[in-house]
C-alpha positions as CSV (number, residue, x, y, z in Angstrom):
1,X,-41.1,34.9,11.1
2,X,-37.3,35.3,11.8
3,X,-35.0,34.2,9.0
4,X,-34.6,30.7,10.0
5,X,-38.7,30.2,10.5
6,X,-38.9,30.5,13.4
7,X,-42.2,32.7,15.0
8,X,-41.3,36.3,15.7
9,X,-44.6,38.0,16.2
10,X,-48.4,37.3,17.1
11,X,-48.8,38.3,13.5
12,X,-46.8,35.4,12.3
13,X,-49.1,33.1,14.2
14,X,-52.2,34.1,11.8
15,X,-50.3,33.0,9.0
16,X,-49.5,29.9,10.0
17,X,-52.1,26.5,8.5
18,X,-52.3,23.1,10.0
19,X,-53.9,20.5,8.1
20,X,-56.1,18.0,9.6
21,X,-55.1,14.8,7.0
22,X,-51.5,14.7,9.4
23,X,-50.7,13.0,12.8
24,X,-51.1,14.9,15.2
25,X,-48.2,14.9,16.6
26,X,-45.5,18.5,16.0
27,X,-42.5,17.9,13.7
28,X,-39.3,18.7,15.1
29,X,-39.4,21.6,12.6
30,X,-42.5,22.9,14.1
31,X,-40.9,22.5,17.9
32,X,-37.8,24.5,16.7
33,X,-40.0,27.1,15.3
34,X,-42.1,27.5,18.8
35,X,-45.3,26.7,17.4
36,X,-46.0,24.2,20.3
37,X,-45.2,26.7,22.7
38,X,-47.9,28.5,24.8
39,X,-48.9,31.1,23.1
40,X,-48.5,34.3,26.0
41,X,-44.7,33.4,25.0
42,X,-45.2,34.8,21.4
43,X,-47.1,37.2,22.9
44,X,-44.8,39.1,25.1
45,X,-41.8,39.2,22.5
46,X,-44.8,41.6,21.1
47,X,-45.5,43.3,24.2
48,X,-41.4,43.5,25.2
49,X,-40.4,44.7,21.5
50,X,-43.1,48.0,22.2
51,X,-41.5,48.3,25.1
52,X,-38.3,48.7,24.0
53,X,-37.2,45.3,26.6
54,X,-37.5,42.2,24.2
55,X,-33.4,41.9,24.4
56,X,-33.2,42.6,28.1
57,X,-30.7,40.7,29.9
58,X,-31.8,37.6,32.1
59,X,-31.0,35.1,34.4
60,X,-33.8,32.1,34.3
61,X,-33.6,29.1,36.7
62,X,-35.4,25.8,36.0
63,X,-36.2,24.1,39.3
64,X,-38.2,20.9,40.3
65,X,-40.9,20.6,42.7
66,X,-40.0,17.5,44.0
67,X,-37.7,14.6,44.1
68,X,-36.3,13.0,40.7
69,X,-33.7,11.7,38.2
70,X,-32.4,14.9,36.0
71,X,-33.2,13.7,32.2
72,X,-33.9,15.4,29.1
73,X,-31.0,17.6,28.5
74,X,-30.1,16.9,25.3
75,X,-33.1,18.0,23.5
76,X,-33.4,21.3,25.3
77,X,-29.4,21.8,24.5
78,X,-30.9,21.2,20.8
79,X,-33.1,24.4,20.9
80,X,-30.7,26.3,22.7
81,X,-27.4,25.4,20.5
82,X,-27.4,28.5,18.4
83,X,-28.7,30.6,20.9
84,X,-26.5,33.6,22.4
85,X,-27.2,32.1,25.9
86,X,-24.7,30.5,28.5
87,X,-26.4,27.0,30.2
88,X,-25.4,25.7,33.3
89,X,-27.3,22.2,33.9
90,X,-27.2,19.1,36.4
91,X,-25.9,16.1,34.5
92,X,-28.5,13.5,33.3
93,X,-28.9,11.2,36.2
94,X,-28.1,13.1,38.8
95,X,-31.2,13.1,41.4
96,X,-32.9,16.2,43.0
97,X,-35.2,17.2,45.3
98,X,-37.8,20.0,45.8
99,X,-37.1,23.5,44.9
100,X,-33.4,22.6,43.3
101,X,-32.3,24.2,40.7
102,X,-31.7,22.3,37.9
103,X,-30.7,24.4,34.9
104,X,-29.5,27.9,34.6
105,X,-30.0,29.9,31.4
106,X,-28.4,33.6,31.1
107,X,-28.6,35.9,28.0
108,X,-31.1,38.3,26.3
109,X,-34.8,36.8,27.4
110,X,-35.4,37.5,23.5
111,X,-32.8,34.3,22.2
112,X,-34.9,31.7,24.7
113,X,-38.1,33.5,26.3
114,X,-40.6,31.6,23.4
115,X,-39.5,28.4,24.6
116,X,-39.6,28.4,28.2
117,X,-42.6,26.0,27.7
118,X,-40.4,23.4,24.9
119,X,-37.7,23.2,27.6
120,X,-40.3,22.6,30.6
121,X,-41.6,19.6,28.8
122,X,-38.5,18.2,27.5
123,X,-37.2,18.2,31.2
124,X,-40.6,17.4,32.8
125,X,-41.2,14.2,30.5
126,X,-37.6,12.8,30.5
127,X,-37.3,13.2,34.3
128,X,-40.4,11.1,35.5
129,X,-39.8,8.5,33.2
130,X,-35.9,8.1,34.5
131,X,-37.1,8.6,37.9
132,X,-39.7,5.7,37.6
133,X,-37.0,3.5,35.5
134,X,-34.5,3.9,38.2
135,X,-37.0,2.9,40.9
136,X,-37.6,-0.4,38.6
137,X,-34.0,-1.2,37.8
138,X,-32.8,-0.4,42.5
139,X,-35.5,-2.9,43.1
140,X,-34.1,-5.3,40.4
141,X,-30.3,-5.0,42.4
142,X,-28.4,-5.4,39.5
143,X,-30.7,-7.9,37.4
144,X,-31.9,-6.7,33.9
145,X,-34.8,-4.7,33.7
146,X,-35.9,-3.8,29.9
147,X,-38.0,-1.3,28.9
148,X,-41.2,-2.7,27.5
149,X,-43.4,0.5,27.2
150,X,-43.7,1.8,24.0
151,X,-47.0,0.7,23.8
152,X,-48.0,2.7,26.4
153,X,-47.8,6.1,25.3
154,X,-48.0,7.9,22.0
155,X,-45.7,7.1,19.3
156,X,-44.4,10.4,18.8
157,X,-42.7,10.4,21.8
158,X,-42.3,6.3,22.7
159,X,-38.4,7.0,21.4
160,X,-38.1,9.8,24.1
161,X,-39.5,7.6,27.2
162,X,-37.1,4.6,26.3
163,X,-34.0,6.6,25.2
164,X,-34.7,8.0,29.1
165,X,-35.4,4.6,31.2
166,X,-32.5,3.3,28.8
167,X,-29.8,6.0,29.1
168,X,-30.4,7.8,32.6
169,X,-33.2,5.2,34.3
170,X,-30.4,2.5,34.2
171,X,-32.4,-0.5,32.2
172,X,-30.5,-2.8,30.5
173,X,-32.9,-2.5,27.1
174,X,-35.5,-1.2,24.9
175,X,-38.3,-2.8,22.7
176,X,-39.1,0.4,20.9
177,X,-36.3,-0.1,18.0
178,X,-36.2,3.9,17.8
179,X,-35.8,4.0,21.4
180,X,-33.1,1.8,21.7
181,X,-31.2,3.0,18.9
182,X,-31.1,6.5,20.2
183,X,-29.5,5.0,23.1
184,X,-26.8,3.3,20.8
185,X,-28.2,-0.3,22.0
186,X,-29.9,-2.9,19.4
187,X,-33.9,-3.5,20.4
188,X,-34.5,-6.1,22.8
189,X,-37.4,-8.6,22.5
190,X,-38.4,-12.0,21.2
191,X,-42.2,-12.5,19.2
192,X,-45.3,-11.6,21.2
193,X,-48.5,-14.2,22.0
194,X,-49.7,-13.3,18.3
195,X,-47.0,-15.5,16.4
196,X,-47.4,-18.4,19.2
197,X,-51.2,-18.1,18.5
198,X,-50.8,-17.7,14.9
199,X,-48.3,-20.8,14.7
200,X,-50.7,-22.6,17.1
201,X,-48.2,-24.4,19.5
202,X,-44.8,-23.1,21.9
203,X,-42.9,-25.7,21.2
204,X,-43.6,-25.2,17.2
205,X,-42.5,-21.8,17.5
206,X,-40.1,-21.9,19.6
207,X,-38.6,-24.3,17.1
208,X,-38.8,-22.5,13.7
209,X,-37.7,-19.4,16.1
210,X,-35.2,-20.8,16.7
211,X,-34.2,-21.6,12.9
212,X,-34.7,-18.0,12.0
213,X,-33.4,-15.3,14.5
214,X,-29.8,-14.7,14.7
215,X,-26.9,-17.0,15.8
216,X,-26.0,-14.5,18.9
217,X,-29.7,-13.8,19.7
218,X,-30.4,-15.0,22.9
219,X,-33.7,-17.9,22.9
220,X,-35.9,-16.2,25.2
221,X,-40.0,-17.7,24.8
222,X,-43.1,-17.4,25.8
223,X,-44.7,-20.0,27.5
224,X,-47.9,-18.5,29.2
225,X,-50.3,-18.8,25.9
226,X,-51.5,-22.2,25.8
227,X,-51.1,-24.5,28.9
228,X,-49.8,-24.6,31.8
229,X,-46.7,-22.2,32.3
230,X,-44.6,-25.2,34.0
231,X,-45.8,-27.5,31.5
232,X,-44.9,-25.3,28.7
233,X,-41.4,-24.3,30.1
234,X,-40.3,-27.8,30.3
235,X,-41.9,-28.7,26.6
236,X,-39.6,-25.8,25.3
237,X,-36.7,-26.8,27.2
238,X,-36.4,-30.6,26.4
239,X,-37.3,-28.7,22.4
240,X,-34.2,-26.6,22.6
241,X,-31.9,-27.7,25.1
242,X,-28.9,-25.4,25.6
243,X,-30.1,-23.3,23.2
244,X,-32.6,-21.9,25.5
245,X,-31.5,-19.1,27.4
246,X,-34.9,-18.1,29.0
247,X,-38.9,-18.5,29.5
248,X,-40.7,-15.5,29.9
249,X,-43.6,-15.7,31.9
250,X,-46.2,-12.9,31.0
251,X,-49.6,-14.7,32.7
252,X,-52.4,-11.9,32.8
253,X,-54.3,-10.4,35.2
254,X,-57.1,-12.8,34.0
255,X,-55.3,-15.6,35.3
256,X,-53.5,-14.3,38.5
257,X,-50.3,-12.5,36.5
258,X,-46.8,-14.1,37.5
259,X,-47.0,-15.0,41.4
260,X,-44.4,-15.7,43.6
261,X,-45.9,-19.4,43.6
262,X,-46.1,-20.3,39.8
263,X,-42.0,-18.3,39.9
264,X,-41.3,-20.9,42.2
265,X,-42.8,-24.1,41.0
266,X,-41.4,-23.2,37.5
267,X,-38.2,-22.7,38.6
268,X,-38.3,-26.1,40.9
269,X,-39.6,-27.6,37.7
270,X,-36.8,-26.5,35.3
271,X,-33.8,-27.7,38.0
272,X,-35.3,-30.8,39.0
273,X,-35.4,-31.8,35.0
274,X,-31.7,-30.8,34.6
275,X,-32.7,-27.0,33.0
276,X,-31.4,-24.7,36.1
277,X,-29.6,-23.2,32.5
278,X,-32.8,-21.5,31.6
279,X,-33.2,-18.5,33.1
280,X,-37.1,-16.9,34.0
281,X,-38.1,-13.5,32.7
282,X,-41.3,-11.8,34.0
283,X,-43.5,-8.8,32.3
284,X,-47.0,-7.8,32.8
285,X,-47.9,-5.1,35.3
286,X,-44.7,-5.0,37.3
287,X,-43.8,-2.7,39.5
288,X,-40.5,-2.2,42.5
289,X,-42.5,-3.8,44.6
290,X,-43.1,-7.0,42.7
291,X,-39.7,-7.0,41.2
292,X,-38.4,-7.6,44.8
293,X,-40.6,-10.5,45.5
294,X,-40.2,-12.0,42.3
295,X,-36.4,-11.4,42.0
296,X,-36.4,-13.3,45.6
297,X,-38.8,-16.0,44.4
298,X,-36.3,-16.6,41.4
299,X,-36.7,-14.2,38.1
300,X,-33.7,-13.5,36.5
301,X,-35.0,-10.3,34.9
302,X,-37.9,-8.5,34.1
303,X,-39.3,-6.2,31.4
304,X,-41.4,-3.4,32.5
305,X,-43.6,-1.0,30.6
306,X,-47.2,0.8,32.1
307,X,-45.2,1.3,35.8
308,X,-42.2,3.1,33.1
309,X,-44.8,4.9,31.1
310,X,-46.8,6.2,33.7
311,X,-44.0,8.0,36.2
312,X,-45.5,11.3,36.7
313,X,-43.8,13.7,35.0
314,X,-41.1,15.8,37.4
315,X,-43.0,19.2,37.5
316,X,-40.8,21.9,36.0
317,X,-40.9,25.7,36.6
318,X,-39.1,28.7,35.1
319,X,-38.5,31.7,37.1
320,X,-36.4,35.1,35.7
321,X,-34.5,35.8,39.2
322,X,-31.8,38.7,37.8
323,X,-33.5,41.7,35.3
324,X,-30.9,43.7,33.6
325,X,-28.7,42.9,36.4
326,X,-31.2,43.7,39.2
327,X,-32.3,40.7,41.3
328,X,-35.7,39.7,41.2
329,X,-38.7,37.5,41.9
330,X,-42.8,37.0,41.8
331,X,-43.7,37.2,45.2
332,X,-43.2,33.9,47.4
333,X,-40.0,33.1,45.7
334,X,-36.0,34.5,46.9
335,X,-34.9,37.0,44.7
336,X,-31.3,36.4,43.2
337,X,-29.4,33.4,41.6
338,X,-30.1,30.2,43.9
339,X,-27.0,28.4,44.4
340,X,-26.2,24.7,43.2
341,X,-22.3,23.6,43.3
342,X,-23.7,20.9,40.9
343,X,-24.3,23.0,38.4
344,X,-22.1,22.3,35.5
345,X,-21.7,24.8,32.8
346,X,-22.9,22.8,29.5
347,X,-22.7,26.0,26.6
């Protein structure tokens, strides 16, 4: 192990015990350390240090393999902050397409070399779910789309997901109170179809939550758990009056989802009673494509989660391109720095 823990050797590997009673997710100490790193890494700081190469100096590009939203900077700026490396990166939210090259790393392959796989995922992740956020919120044209998807993927990283859709994807929000703190925003979200069930009627909770949230908290309730969705937006609103700021319609798959039809007829019904105040927000399932039928049929925002959750993750790859000052290259890539003006120099 180096001085600050960090793995230095095969050796140190065989030294190293998990327990099983944990999660299962790595503790930042053990990403810093390499330990989630593939292991041929750790290996070749062995096979370099025989060699007499481990602090050979290297130029590394990062580059996608196709089109995306450049996320996940910070954290690999984390792992590389004390090393004796200079960065040159896009800026988080700039877009790319194939073969760019969107981060530049130059210094002895021994301060970086273990973590080529730590700084692959960190960009890989980020970058699909900005890319499918920023589909979500173009399709909304400048209505709120919130980030509902925490529940989606695995807690350990539900922070990371929503801190990208939130800071580079462009939504307005984030459920995930981790999420949307790391994003300097307050969470977003009102009480799910457990409390409306549990109370056992959407006007009764509506009322009491109406007593107990905040003052400056917008009224935002569900209305797709008991009856109709019409029925029940109009019971809430002649409830709370002005004090409603939205229904959120949330109808599953079981039942149709939200339509352009029921959008429609709910909105029609809310006007025609003297509620066009109110304004409709849709979840369940939602992807661009239904966010531009619904926003025409009349939703005023949406909150989206599985489409979020499940962008693909921007495939990442890591080529050394100068050696000790030489220019070089595996066979079917260009030998040499690649140029990209939009390069900034970030360390």
């Amino acid at each position: 192990m180096t001085k600050n823990g960090n793995l230095d050797s095969l050796e140190d590997l065989s030294s190293v015990q998990v327990r099983s009673d944990r999660l299962f997710s790595a503790t930042h100490e053990e990403i810093l350390s390499g330990l989630t790193s593939d292991v041929y890494f750790l290996k070749t700081r062995d096979v370099l240090r025989r060699a007499g190469k481990l602090h050979t100096p290297v130029v590394a590009e990062f580059f996608a393999r196709g089109h995306g939203i450049f996320a996940g900077l910070p954290e690999a700026m984390h792992v590389l902050k004390d090393k004796k490396v200079s960065v040159y990166a896009l800026q988080e939210g700039d877009t790319f397409a194939p073969k760019d090259v969107v981060m530049r790393i130059s210094g002895p392959y021994s301060e970086f070399g273990l973590y080529e796989t730590v700084l692959l995922g960190f960009l890989a992740s980020s970058s699909g779910w900005a890319t499918a956020a920023r589909q979500c919120v173009e399709a909304a044209e400048g209505k709120p789309v919130l980030c509902f998807g925490a529940r989606h993927v695995h807690p350990a990283i539900a922070s990371v997901m929503e801190r990208a859709a939130v800071v580079v994807g462009g939504c307005t929000g984030a459920s995930c109170m981790l999420g949307a703190k790391l994003a300097n925003l307050e969470p977003t979200g009102t009480v799910p179809h457990a409390a409306v069930l549990i109370i056992g009627d959407t006007v009764e909770l509506a009322k009491v939550y109406d007593a107990e949230v905040p003052e400056k908290e917008a009224r935002i309730v569900l209305v797709d758990t008991f009856k109709d969705e019409a029925e029940e937006s109009l019971r809430v609103a002649k409830a709370l009056g002005d004090r409603l700021f939205g229904v959120r319609l949330d109808t599953p798959g079981e039942r149709g989802g939200v339509t352009v039809e029921l959008v429609k007829e709910v909105r029609y019904r809310l006007n025609l009673a003297g509620f066009s105040h109110v304004r409709i927000i849709a979840s369940g399932g939602l992807t661009p494509d239904r966010i531009r039928v619904l926003s025409e049929a009349g939703v005023d925002s949406f909150g989206v989660g599985s489409y979020i959750t499940h962008g693909a993750p921007r495939d990442m790859t890591m080529d050394l391109k100068v050696v000790d000052g030489v220019p070089v290259a595996k066979r079917g890539r260009l030998p040499g720095m690649i140029e990209n003006p939009r390069l900034i120099r970030v360390q």
